[in-house]
C-alpha positions in Angstrom: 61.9 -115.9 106.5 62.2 -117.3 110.0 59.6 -119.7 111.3 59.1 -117.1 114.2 57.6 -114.1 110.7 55.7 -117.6 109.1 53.6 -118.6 112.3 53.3 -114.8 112.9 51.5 -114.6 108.8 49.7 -117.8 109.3 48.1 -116.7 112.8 47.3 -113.2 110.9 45.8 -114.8 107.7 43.8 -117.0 110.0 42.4 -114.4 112.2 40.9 -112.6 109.2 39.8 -115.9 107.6 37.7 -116.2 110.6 36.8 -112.8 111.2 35.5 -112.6 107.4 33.7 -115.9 107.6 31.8 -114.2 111.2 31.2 -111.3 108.8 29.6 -113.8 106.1 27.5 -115.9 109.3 26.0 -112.3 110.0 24.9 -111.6 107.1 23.2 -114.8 106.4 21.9 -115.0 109.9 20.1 -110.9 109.2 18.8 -112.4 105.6 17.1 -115.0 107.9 15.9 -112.1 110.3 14.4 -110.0 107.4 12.7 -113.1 105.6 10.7 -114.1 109.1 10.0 -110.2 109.6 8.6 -110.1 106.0 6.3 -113.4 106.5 5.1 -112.6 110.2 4.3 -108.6 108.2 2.9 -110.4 105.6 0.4 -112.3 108.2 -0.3 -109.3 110.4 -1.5 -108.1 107.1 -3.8 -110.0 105.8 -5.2 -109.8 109.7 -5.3 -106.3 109.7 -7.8 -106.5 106.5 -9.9 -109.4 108.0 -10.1 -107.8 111.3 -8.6 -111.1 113.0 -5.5 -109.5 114.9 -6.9 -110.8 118.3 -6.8 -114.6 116.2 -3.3 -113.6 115.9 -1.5 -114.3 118.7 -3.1 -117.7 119.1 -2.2 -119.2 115.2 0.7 -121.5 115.8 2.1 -120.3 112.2 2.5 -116.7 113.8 3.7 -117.7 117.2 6.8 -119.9 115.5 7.5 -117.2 113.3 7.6 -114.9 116.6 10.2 -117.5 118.5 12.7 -117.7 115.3 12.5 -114.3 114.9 13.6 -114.3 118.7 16.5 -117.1 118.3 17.6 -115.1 115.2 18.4 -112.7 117.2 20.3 -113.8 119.5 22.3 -115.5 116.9 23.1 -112.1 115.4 23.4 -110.6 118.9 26.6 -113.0 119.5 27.6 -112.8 115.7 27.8 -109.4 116.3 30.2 -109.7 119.3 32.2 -112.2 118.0 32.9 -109.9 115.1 33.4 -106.9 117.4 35.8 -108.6 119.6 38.2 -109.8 116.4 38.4 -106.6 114.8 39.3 -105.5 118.3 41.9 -108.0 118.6 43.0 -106.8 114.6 44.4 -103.6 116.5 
């Protein structure tokens, strides 16, 4: 093999190491997502059955939550691209 085919497999095998380790950063990032959507839900429940929803939205617990929730979604929004845009340069 000439060194011209090697670089060529090395530059491939790298592109899908990293496109495979974005893939694996999404899905930890979305685990993230769905654990603060189950602890704010879990919250908004137990305000629901005490009748405190208007407490709500001042209890710093709750307003946290709401801001990671928000961060973690951007994170996933430019995981999400980054992923797009290596299996588009795949083809």
């Amino acid at each position: 093999m000439n060194e011209t085919t090697l670089n060529k497999l090395k530059n491939k095998a790298s592109a899908f190491a990293s496109g495979a380790l974005s893939r694996v950063e999404l899905a930890a990032e979305e685990r993230r997502l769905k654990a603060k959507f189950q602890a704010l839900g879990k919250k908004v429940y137990r305000a629901v059955q005490g009748d405190l929803l208007n407490a709500m939205k001042d209890d710093p617990s709750v307003v946290a939550l709401v801001g990671e929730i928000e961060e973690t979604q951007k994170k996933i929004a430019a995981l999400e691209d980054k992923v797009a845009g290596g299996e588009a340069e795949d083809r």
